[in-house]
C-alpha positions as a Markdown table, in Angstrom:
| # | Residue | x | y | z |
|---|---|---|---|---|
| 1 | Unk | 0.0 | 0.0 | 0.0 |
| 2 | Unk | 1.3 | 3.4 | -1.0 |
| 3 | Unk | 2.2 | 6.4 | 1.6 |
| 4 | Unk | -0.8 | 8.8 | 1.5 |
| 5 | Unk | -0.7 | 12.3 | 0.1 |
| 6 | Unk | -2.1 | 15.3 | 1.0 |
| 7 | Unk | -2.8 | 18.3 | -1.5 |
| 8 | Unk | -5.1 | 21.0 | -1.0 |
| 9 | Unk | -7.1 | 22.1 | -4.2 |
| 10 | Unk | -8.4 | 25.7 | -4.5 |
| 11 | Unk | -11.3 | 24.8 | -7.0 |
| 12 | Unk | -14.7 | 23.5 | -5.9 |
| 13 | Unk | -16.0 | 20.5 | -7.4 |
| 14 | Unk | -18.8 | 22.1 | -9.3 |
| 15 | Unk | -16.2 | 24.3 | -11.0 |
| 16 | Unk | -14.1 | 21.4 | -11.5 |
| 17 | Unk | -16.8 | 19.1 | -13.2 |
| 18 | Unk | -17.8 | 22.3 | -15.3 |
| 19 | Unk | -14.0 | 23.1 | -16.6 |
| 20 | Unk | -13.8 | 18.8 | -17.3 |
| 21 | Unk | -17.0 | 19.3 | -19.5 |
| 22 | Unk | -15.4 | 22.4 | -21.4 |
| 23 | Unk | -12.1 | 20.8 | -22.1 |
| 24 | Unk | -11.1 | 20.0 | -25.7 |
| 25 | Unk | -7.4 | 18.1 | -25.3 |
| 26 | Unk | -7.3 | 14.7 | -24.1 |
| 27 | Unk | -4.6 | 15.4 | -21.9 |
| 28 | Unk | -6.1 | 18.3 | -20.1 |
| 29 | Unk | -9.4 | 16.4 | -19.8 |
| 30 | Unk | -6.9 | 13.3 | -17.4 |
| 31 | Unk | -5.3 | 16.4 | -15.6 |
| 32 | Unk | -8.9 | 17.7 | -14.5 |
| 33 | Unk | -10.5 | 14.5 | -14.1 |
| 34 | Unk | -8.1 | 13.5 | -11.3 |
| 35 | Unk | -8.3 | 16.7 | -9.8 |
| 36 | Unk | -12.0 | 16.3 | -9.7 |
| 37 | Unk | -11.5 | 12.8 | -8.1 |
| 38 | Unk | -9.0 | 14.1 | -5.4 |
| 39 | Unk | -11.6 | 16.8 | -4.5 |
| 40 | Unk | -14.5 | 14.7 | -4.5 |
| 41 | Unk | -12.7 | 12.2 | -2.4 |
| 42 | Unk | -13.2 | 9.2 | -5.0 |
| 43 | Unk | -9.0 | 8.3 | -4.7 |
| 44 | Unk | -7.2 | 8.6 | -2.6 |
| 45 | Unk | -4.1 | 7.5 | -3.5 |
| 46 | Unk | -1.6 | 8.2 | -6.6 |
| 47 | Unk | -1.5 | 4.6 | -7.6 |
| 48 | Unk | -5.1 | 4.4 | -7.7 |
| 49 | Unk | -5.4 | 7.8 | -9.9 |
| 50 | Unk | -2.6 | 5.9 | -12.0 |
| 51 | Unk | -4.6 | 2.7 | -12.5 |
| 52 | Unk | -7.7 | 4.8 | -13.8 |
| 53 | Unk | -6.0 | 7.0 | -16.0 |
| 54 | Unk | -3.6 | 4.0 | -17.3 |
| 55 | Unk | -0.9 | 6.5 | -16.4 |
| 56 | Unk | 2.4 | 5.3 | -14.0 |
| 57 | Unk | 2.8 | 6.7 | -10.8 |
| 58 | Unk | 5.3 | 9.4 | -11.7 |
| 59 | Unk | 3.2 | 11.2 | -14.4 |
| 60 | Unk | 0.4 | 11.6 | -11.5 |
| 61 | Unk | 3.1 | 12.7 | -9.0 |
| 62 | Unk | 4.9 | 15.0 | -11.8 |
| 63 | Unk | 1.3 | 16.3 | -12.5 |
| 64 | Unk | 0.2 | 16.5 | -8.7 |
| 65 | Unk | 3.6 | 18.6 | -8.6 |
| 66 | Unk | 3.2 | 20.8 | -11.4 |
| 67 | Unk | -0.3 | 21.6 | -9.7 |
| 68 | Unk | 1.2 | 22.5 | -6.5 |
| 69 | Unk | 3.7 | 25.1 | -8.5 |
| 70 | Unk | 1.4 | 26.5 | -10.9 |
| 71 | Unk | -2.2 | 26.1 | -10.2 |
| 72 | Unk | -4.4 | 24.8 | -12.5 |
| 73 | Unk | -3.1 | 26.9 | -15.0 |
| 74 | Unk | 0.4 | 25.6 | -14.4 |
| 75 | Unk | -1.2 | 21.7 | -14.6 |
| 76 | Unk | -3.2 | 23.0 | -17.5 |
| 77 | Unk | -0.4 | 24.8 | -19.8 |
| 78 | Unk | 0.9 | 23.6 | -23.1 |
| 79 | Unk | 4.2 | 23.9 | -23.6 |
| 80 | Unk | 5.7 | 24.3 | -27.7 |
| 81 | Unk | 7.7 | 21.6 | -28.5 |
| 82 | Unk | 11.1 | 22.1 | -31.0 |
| 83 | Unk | 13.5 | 24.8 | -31.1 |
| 84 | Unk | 13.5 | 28.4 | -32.3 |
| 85 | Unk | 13.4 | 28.9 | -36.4 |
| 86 | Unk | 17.0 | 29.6 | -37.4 |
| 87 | Unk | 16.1 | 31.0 | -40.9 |
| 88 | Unk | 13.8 | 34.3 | -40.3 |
| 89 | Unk | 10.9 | 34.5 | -42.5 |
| 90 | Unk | 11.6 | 37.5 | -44.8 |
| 91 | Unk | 15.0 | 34.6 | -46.0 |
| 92 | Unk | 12.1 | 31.8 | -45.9 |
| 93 | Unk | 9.9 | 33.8 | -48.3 |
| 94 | Unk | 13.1 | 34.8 | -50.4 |
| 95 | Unk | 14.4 | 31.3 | -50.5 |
| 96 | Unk | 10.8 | 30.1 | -51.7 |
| 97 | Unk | 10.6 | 32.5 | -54.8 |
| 98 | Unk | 14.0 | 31.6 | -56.0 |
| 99 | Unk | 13.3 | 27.8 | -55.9 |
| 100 | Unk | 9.9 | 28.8 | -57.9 |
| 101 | Unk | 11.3 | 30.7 | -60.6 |
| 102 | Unk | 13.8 | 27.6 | -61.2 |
| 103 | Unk | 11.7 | 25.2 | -61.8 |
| 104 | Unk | 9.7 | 27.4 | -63.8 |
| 105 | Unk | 12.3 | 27.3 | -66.6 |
């Protein structure tokens, strides 16, 4: 059996529930969902939450975490993947008008 955890969650339930309805992206939809659980009191342990969701035990406690730094807006952001464009877009379009006018002749 698993050490119990304690996190205190500023959301009610009903605003919980209502945000869970609204949500578009899978992921965010899991995040809310066990939030909604923890508040209701349906889990109460991370390897529960982990089991439901089909998740391991470290994505709920790296989640759990990022809702304890951020909020639900920190458990809730999206964070762009890749690096920065190296080739600024005024030498993207010039680049793309050369290569046209090439294989135009």
């Amino acid at each position: 059996m698993s050490r119990p955890f304690k996190i205190e969650i500023a959301k009610s339930e009903e605003e919980l529930k209502k945000r869970l309805q609204t949500a578009r992206l899978g992921n965010q939809k899991e995040k809310l969902q066990m939030l909604w659980w923890l508040k209701s009191g349906q889990v109460k342990e991370q390897q529960e939450i982990g089991k439901r969701l089909s998740r391991d035990t470290s994505t709920v406690t790296r989640c759990l975490q990022k809702y304890r730094l951020g909020g639900l807006s920190g458990l809730l952001s999206i964070k762009k993947a890749g690096a920065k464009r190296k080739i600024t877009a005024w030498c993207d379009r010039s680049t793309q008008g050369g290569v046209r006018n090439r294989k135009g002749v």
